[in-house]
C-alpha positions in Angstrom: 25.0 -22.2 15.2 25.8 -19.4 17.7 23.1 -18.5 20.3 22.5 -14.8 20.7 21.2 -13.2 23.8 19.8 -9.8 24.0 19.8 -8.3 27.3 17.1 -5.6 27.0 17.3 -4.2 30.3 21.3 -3.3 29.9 22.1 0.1 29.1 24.3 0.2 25.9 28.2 0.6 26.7 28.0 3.8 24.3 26.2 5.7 26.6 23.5 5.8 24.2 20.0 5.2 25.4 16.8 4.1 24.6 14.6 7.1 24.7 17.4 9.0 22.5 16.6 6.5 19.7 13.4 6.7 19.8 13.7 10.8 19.8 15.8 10.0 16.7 13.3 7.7 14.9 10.4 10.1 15.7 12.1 13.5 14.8 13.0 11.2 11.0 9.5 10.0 10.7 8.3 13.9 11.4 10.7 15.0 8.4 9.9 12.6 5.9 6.1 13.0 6.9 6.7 16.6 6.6 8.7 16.5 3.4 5.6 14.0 1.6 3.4 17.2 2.7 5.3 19.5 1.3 5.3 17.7 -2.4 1.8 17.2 -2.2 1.0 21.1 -1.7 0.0 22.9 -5.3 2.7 25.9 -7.1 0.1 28.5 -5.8 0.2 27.2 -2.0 3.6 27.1 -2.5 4.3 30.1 -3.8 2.1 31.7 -0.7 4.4 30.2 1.5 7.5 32.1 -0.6 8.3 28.7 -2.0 9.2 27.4 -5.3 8.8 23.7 -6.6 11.9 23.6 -8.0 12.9 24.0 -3.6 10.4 21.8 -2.9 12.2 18.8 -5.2 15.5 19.7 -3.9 14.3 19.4 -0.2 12.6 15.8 -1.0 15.3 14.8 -2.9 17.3 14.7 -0.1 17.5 11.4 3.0 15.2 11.7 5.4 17.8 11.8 8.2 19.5 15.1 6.7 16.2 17.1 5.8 
């Protein structure tokens, strides 16, 4: 069995860190919290915003990370 060690205090060799992740994470839980809204909202509310649900479907069919 191989031991591994994580070394949480390293900076990752990509260049990537932490607090970009978490800027990630929150910006995707934003959209899909955003996108459950959206499908919850009646025609006639969306129609006052200029929206259709045939829109609506096609923006929560689509991944989180793309909306």
């Amino acid at each position: 069995m191989t031991k591994i060690n994580f070394h949480l205090a390293e900076q990752p060799r990509s260049g990537l860190h932490w607090s970009d992740v978490k800027h990630e994470i929150t910006a995707w839980w934003h959209s899909a919290h955003s996108l459950h809204e959206l499908q919850s909202l009646d025609d006639r509310c969306l129609q006052d915003m200029g929206m259709s649900r045939c829109t609506t479907d096609f923006e929560a069919a689509k991944p989180f990370w793309m909306a």
